[in-house]
C-alpha positions in Angstrom: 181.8 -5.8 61.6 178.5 -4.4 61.4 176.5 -4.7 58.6 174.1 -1.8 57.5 170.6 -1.9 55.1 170.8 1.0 52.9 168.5 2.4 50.1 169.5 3.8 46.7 168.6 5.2 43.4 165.3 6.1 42.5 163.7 2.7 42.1 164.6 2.2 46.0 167.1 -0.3 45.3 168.3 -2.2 48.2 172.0 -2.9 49.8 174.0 -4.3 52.1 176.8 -2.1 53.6 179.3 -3.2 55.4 181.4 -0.6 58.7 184.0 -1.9 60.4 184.1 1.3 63.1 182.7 0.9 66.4 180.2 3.9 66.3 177.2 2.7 64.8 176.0 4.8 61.8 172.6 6.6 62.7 169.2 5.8 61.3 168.6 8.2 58.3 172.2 9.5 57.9 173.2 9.9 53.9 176.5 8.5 53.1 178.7 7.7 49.6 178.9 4.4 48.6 179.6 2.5 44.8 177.4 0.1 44.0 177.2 -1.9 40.8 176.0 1.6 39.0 179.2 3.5 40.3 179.5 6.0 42.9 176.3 7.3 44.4 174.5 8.3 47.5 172.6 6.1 49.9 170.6 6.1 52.8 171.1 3.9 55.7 168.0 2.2 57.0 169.3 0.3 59.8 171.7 -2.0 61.1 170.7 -6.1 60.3 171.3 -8.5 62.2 172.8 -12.1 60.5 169.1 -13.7 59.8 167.8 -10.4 58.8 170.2 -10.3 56.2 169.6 -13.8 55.2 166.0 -13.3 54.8 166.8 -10.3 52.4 169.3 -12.3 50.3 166.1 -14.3 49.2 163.9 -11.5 48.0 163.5 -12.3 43.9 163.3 -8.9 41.8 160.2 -8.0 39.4 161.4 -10.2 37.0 161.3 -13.9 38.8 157.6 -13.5 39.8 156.9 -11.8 36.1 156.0 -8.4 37.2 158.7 -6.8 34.8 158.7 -6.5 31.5 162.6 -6.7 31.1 164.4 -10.5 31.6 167.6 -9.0 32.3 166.5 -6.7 35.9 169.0 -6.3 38.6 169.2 -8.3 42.2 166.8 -6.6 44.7 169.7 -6.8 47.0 173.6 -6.3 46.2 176.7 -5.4 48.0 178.1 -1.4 48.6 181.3 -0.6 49.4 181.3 2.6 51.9 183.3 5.4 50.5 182.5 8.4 53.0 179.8 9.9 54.8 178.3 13.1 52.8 179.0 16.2 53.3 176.3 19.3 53.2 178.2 20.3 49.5 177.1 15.9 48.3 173.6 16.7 49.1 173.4 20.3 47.7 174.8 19.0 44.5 172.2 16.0 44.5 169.2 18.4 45.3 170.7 20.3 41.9 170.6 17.4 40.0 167.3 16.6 41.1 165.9 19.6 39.7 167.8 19.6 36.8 166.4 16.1 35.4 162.9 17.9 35.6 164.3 19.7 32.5 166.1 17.3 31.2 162.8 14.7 30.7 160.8 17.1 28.8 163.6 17.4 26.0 164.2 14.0 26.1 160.6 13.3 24.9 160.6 15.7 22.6 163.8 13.8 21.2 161.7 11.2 21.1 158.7 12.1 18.7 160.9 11.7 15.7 161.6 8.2 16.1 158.0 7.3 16.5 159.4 4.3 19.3 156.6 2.7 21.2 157.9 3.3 24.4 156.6 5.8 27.5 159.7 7.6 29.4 159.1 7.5 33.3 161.8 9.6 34.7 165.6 10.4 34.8 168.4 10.0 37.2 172.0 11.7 37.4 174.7 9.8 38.9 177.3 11.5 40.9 179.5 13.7 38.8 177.6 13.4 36.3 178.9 10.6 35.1 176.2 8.6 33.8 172.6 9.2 32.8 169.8 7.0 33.6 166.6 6.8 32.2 163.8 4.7 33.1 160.7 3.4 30.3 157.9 1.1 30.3 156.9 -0.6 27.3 154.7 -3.6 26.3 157.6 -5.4 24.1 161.2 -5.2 23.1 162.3 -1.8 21.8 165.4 -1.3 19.5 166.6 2.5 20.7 169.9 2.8 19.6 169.7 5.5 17.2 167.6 7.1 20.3 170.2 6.7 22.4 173.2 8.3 20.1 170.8 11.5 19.7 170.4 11.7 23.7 174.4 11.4 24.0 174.8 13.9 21.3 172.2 16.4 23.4 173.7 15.8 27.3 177.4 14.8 26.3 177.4 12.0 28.8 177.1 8.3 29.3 173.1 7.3 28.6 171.7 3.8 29.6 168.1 3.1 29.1 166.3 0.5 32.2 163.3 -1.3 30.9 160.7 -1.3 33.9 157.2 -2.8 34.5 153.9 -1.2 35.2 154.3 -1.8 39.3 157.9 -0.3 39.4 156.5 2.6 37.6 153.9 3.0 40.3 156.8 2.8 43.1 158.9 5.4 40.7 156.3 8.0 40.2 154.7 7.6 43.2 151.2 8.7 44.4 148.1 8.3 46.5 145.9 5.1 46.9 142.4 4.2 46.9 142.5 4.3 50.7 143.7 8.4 50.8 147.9 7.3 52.0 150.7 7.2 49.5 151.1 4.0 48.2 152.9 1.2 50.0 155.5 0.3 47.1 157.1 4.3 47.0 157.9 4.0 51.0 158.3 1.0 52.5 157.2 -2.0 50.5 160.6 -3.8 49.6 159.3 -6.5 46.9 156.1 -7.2 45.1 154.6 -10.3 46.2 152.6 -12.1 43.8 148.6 -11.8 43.8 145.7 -14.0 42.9 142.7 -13.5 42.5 141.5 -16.3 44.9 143.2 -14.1 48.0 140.2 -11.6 47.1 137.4 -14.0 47.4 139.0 -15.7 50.4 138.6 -12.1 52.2 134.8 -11.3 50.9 135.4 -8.7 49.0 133.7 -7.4 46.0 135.3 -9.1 42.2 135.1 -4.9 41.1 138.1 -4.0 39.1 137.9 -0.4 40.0 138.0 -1.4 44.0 140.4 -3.9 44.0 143.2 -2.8 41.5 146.0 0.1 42.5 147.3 2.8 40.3 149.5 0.4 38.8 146.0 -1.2 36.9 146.9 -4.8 38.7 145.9 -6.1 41.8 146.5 -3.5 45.0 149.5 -5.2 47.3 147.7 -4.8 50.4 145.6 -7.9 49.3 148.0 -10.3 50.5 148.0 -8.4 54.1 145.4 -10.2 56.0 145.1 -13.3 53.7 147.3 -15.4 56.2 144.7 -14.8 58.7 142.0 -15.5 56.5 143.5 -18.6 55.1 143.5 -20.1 58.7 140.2 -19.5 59.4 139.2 -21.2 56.2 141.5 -24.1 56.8 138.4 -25.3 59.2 135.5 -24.7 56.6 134.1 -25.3 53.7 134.6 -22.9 50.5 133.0 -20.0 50.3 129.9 -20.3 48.3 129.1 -24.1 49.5 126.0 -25.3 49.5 124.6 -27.9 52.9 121.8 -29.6 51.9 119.0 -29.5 54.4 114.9 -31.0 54.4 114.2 -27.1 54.6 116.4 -26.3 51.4 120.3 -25.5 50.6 122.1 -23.4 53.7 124.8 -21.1 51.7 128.3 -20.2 53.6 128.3 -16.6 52.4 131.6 -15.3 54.4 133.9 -15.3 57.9 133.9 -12.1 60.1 137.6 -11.8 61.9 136.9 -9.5 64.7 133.8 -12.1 65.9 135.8 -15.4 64.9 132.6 -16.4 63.3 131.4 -17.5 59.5 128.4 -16.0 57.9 125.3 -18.7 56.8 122.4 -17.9 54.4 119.1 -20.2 56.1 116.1 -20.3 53.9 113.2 -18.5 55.5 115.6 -16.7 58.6 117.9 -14.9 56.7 121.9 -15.0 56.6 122.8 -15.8 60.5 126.4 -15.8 62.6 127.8 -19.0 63.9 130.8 -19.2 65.8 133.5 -21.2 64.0 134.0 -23.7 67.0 130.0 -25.1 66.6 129.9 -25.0 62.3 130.5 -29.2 62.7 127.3 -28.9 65.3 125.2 -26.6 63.4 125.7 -28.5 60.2 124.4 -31.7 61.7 121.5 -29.8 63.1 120.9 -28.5 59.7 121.4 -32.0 57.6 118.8 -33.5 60.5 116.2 -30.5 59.5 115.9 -29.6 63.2 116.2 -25.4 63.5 119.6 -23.9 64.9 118.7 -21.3 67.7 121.7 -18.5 68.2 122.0 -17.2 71.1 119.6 -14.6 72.3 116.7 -16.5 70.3 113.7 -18.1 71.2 112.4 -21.8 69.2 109.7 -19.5 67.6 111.3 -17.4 66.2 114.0 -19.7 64.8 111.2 -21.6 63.4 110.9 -20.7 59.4 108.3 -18.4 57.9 107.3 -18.9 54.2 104.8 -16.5 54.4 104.4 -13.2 55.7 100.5 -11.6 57.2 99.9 -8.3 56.9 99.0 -6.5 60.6 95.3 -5.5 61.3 96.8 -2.2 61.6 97.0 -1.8 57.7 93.5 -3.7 56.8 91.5 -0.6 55.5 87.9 -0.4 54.8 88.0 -1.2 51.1 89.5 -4.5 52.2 87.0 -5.3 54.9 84.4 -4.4 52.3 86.2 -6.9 49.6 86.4 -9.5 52.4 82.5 -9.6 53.2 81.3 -9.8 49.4 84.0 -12.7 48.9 82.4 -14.3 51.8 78.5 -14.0 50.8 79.7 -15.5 47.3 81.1 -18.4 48.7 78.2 -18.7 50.8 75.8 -18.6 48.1 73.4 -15.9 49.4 73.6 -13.3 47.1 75.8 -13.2 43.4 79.3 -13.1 43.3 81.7 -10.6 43.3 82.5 -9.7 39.5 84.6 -6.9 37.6 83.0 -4.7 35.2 84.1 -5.3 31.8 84.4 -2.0 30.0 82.7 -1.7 26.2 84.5 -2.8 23.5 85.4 0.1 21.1 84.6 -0.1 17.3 86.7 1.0 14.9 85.8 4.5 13.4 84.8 2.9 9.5 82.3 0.3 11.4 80.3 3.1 13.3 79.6 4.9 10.2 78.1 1.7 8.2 74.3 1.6 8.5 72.7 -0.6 11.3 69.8 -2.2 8.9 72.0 -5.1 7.2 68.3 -6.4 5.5 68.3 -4.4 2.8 71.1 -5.6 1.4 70.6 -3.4 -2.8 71.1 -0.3 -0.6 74.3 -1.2 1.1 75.4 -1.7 -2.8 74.5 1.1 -4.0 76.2 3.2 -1.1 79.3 1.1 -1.4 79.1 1.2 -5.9 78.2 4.8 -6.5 81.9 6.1 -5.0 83.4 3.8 -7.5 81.8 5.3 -10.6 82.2 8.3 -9.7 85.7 7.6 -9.2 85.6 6.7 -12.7 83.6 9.6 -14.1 86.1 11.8 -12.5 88.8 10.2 -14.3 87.2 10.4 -17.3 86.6 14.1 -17.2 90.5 14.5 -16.0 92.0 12.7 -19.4 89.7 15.1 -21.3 91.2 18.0 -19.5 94.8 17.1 -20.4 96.1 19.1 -23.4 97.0 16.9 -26.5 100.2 17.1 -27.8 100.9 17.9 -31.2 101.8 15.6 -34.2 105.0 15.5 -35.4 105.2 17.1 -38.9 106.5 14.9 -41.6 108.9 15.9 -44.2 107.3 17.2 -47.2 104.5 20.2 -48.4 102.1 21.2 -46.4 98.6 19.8 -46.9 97.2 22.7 -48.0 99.9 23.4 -51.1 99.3 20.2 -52.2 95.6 20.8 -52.7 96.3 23.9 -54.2 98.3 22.3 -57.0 95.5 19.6 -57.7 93.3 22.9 -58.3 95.3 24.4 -60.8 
């Protein structure tokens, strides 16, 4: 009995199909099969052989690793039972359905407004029939939808289940293009998300930049655990990267490896950052600790030898230099003055300039700085006389003049 791998569902789910005929099914072909779900169709990927299929019995879903937000997630892989192979009608059908859950997704958010759930829906998924309605959400924490999901039964008339997913099998359902310009790995071919560090990135020298180094999905791009195994073995024979080797002639850094020259990278004080072939580190870092000077190949002892400090060529000496030179030169030899800058004239300020030079006649000075300050006061003098008095309140009574008037008569 041959046993098939087969992909289903949206989310690319996984199974093992079982044919007991003895054509082989081709690559590619689309057949029915019931999974745990129900009746649906599937793809067939190949045929396995017995440790193939053991080594896919072992792959853990989202949810082991913690890549999913839901506990409960299904197996990666499960079992199918093969029904029949499709027919042209099958796939019609399911190209109808797919267009149909375009529609479908819109109204359902709209559903959702109302109930103000804080929850994002992803997409939607018929099964065959029509028998039961899938759809898929992210969301940061437990969500209680049950009064969501009595007003989507209400609007399709059919069985609804809601599937909790995380932030990378969103990524793999939506799909969608990658830093590097291809579709990304997880919505093709990638079977399971391995977990990532952070220590796989500096292990491969590349830049800690959250912008080059995550994927769509906002964690850590899956093509990071690619090439670490390589990397990983050529480290095995090296110190961390970053390590300083103290040296007479200061601290030699070991800044990175290079694959493609089977060689690690070293920062030497005064030379610069230089290649050294992995199999000659143990020599070269003996020769360093010593403070004798490593020469690569294709170098000469002189110019492995450091340089602290650089001379500028004759070419670039101009003639205010030579000029500069010769008057340093008769200064130190004491035949004529030295060398100094002019010191430009110290400015005044603008109230000092205007103050008489002559500071002996000192009654002068008074009377220049006094006079403004009674005439200040004269000025204020003349001002209050200006401003108009204002008038006396009467008091209750005659009038001044009818009481004189009275004292007459």
């Amino acid at each position: 009995m041959n046993k098939y791998l087969a992909i289903y569902g949206k989310p690319r789910y996984l199974g093992i199909l079982e044919y007991s005929t003895e054509e082989p099914i081709a690559k590619g072909e689309t057949v029915v099969a019931e999974s745990h779900r129900g009746e649906e169709l599937a793809v067939i990927a190949g045929i396995l052989t017995p440790e193939q299929e053991a080594e896919y019995r072992l792959l853990r879903n989202a949810a082991e690793h913690g890549d999913s937000a839901s506990k409960t997630a299904e197996p990666l892989v499960t079992d199918l039972t093969f029904i029949s192979f499709a027919s042209d009608e099958d796939i019609e059908t399911g190209d109808l359905y797919r267009e149909e859950e375009k529609s479908i997704l819109k109204s359902a958010i709209e559903i959702l407004k109302p109930h103000e759930l804080e929850m994002k829906l992803i997409d939607v998924e018929f099964l065959r029939h029509r028998r039961k309605l899938f759809f898929y959400f992210s969301s940061e924490q437990r969500v209680d939808f049950r009064a969501y999901v009595r007003d989507l039964a209400r609007e399709f008339k059919t069985r609804i289940e809601l599937r909790q997913i995380g932030v990378r099998d969103e990524a793999k359902i939506i799909k969608g293009i990658g830093p590097c310009g291809q579709p990304c790995c997880c919505s093709y071919w990638l079977n399971q998300f391995a977990p990532i560090c952070i220590k796989m990135v500096k292990e491969q020298n590349l830049a800690l930049n959250p912008a080059k180094i995550s994927g769509i999905c906002g964690r850590l791009m899956c093509c990071m655990c690619y090439e670490h195994n390589v990397y990983r073995e050529l480290w095995e024979k090296l110190p961390n990267p970053g390590t300083k080797i103290k040296s007479p002639n200061g601290n030699v850094v070991v800044s990175g490896v290079e694959i493609h020259t089977n060689s690690v990278r070293c920062y030497v004080p005064g030379r610069g950052e230089i290649k050294i072939p992995i199999e000659k580190f143990d020599e070269f870092k003996e020769t360093v600790v010593a403070g004798k000077d490593w020469i690569t190949a294709g170098e000469t002892e002189e110019a492995a030898q450091p340089k602290p400090s650089m001379k500028l060529p004759e070419s670039y000496a101009g003639t205010e230099t030579k000029v500069r030179r010769e008057k340093e030169d008769s200064a130190s030899s004491g035949e004529g003055k030295p060398y100094k800058k002019k010191r430009r004239p110290r400015k005044l300020p603008a109230g000092a300039k205007e103050q008489p030079k002559d500071t002996g006649n000192k009654e002068v000075i008074k009377k220049i700085v006094i006079a403004p300050k009674k005439e200040a006061e004269g000025d204020k003098q003349e001002t209050q006389k200006q401003k108009p008095r204002r008038p006396r309140r009467r008091r209750s009574g005659a009038k001044k003049s009818e009481r004189t008037a009275t004292v007459e008569e």
